[in-house]
C-alpha positions, 0 to 999 in steps of 0.5 A, a space after each residue: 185540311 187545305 194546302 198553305 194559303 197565300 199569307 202563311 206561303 208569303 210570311 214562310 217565303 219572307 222567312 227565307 225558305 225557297 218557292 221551290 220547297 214550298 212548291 214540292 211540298 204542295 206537290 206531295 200534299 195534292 199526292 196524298 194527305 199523309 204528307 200534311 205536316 201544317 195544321 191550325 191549333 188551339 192555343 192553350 197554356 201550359 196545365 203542368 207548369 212543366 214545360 221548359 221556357 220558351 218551348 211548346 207542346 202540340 197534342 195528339 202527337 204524345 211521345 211519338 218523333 213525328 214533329 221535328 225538334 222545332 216547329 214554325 208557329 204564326 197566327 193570322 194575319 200575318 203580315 211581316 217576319 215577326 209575326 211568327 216565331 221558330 219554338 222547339 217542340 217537346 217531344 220526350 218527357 222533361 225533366 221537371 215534370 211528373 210522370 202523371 202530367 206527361 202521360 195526361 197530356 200525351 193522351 189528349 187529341 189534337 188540335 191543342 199548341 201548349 206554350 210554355 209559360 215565362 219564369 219571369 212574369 215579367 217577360 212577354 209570353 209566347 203568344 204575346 210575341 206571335 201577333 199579339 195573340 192570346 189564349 181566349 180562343 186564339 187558333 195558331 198556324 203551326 208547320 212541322 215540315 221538317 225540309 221547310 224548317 230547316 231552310 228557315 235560317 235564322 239569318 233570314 228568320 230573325 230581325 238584325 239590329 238594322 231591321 230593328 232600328 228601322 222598325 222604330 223609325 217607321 212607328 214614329 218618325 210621322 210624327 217626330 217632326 214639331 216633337 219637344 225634347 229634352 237635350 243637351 246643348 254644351 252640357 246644359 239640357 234644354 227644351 228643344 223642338 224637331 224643326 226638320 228632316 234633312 236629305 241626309 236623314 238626320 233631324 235639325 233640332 232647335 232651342 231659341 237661337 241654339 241648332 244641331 243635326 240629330 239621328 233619329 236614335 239620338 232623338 228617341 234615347 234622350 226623348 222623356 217619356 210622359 207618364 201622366 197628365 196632371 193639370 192644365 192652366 189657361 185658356 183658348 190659345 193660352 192652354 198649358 199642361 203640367 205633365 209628368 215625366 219618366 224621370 219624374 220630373 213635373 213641366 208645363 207644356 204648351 199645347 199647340 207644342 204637345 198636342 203634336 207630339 202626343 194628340 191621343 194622351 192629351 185627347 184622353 186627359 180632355 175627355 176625362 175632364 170633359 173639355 171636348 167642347 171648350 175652346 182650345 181643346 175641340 181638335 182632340 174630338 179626332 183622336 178619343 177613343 171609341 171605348 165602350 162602358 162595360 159597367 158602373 162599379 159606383 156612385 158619389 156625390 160630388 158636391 152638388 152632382 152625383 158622379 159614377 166610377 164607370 169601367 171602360 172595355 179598355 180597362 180604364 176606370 174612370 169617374 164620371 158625372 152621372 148625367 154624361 152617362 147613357 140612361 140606360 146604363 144608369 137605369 140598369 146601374 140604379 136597378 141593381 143597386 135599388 136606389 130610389 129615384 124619388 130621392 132628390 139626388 135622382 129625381 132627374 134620371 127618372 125623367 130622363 128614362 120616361 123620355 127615353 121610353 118616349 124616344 124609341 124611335 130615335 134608338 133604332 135611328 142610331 142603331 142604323 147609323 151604328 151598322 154604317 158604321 161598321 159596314 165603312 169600317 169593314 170596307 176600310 178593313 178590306 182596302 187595307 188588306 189589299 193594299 198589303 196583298 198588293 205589295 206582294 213583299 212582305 219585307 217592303 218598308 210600305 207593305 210592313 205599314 200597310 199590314 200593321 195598319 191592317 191588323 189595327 183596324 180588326 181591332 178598332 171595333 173592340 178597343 177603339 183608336 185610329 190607324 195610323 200611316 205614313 203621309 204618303 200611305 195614307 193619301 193612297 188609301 183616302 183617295 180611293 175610299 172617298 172620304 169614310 177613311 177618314 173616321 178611322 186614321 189619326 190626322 198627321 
């Protein structure tokens, strides 16, 4: 067991609990190890369905007091206060559990962090709340010092409205500017534009020759929110999208208007449509996904092409046209499913696989460009953990941005996406990455 690395120290100091306990308690680990009272679990759901909400229960401790009434629990990385959550412990049976669960789960080694599970399915649960954990393996950092938790205050622990607030801008006012919203002018709605942010730090709005000053939460509460992208119409500069809104209402948009407002839904509607390549629509290259096929669920005939239902490892199921699949997908898929490439339908793929086989050698060429690939997204992971680390402050607006932008990079590999930062970040970071950075943040 190792004494508190620098993230977990940083987030607990973050937390409000002094350097001078956190430096005793140091002291009497280095004394001895039976003064340890922080350890990595395994994060696991609850088995009895027995658990109060909102509490946890740590294995290996069974009905003994050892654990103080709450624990501290986080999950690397950790970057920023809400990162971590302040959970009460069961320590004695509860009410609604049976003598048998309780008397099984107390027997169990340790190692295990047993959440509670929502009543409300709805709601987020526990580890969703702990930096976007989960339960496929996910080991969770949990502190039972009791001195430690007792100067974690919920004054400094948790979020204030004003600290909320300032989240939200900082998620999206880079690209509030150029936004369209939907806002009253003397009691009608209109179709507005965000022109600019004033030195006072409210935001101009304009529709035609109609102005007004708005705060940036007057802004996102009248803001519609886009549920779907239904059609377009037009060409080149004449582009239009019919979008659906939160209130259901259908309105077409122009797109040099609401490819800067929502770059990645519209990129995603290009990509679906297979537009990527057509004039007007070539910018949205910088924003599609890098998700990768999990598998052809079917296939189709489409009036004269054959179309698979193809699942995304994001979860997207899509329909696609066979011939933009990769030919060995859809020769495993055509496998599996014992469809005859004699068939006029299929004819092509059993000349596309004979080329392939041809091919080999270009295989391994995009296997080596795929490893430098990931060998510049793991120097862009390590420029942006150390930004973070640099801001040393874990409350500073700038190291807040720099460690949301360093756990969104971990993911990029797996679900695919760009990090995104403010202008002034992200200029720090492209200029001492050369120009690989690039590939991984959204243009803003």
């Amino acid at each position: 067991m190792s004494y508190l690395n620098n993230m977990a120290r940083n987030l607990l100091l973050g937390c409000g609990v002094p350097e001078s306990i956190l430096e005793n308690y140091a002291d009497e680990c280095k004394i001895s190890s039976d003064h340890l009272c922080h350890s990595s679990f395994m994060g696991v759901s609850d088995c009895t369905s027995s658990l109060p909400e909102g509490s946890v229960f740590l294995t290996g401790f069974g009905s003994s007091k050892q654990v103080s009434h709450h624990v501290f629990v986080t999950r690397f990385p950790c970057t920023e206060q809400k990162d971590g959550l302040l959970l009460p412990v069961i320590s004695e049976k509860p009410s609604a559990m049976s003598e048998e669960n309780w008397n099984f789960i107390c027997n169990m080694h340790f190692g295990l962090i047993m959440f509670a599970s929502p009543l409300d399915q709805g709601d987020m649960s526990l580890p969703e709340q702990i930096a976007c954990g989960d339960l496929d393996g996910d080991t969770y950092f949990v502190c039972w010092n009791s001195e430690i938790i007792s100067n974690m205050t919920s004054s400094s622990y948790k979020e204030s409205d004003e600290d909320s607030s300032v989240d939200l801008t900082e998620e999206d006012e880079c690209n509030l500017l150029k936004a369209a919203i939907n806002t009253n002018f003397g009691g009608k709605m209109c179709d507005a534009t965000v022109v600019e942010k004033t030195k006072e730090g409210s935001y101009l709005v304009k529709s035609g020759e109609l102005e007004k000053h708005m705060s940036y939460d007057e802004i996102t509460e009248e803001r519609e929110i886009l549920v779907d992208i239904c059609s377009h119409r037009g060409k080149g500069k004449s582009i239009e999208i019919e979008i659906l809104w939160g209130n259901e209402v259908k309105s077409w948009k122009k797109m040099h208007q609401i490819k800067n407002e929502m770059p990645n839904e519209v990129a995603e509607y290009a990509r679906k449509k297979n537009l990527l390549c057509q004039k007007g629509w070539e910018w949205a290259n910088t924003y599609v996904r890098n998700s990768e096929i999990v598998e052809i669920r079917d296939h189709r005939k489409e009036s004269s092409l054959v179309e698979v239902e193809v699942l995304y490892d994001d979860g997207d199921l899509v329909w696609e046209p066979a011939k933009d699949i990769d030919v060995d997908i859809l020769a495993l898929y055509v496998q599996l499913k014992n469809i005859n490439l004699n068939k006029k339908d299929w004819m092509w793929l059993k000349s596309a696989i004979c080329e392939a086989k041809r091919n080999w050698f270009g295989v391994v060429q995009d296997h080596v460009c795929n490893v430098e690939y990931l060998s510049e997204h793991s120097k862009f992971v390590k420029k942006l953990c150390g930004k973070f680390k640099k801001r040393g402050d874990i409350t500073n607006k700038d190291s807040i941005k720099f460690g949301r932008a360093y756990k969104h990079a971990l993911e990029i590999i797996k679900h695919g996406g760009r990090v995104s930062l403010p202008q002034h970040l992200r200029d720090e970071v492209v200029s001492s990455t050369s120009t690989y950075a690039d590939k991984f943040l959204k243009t803003v």
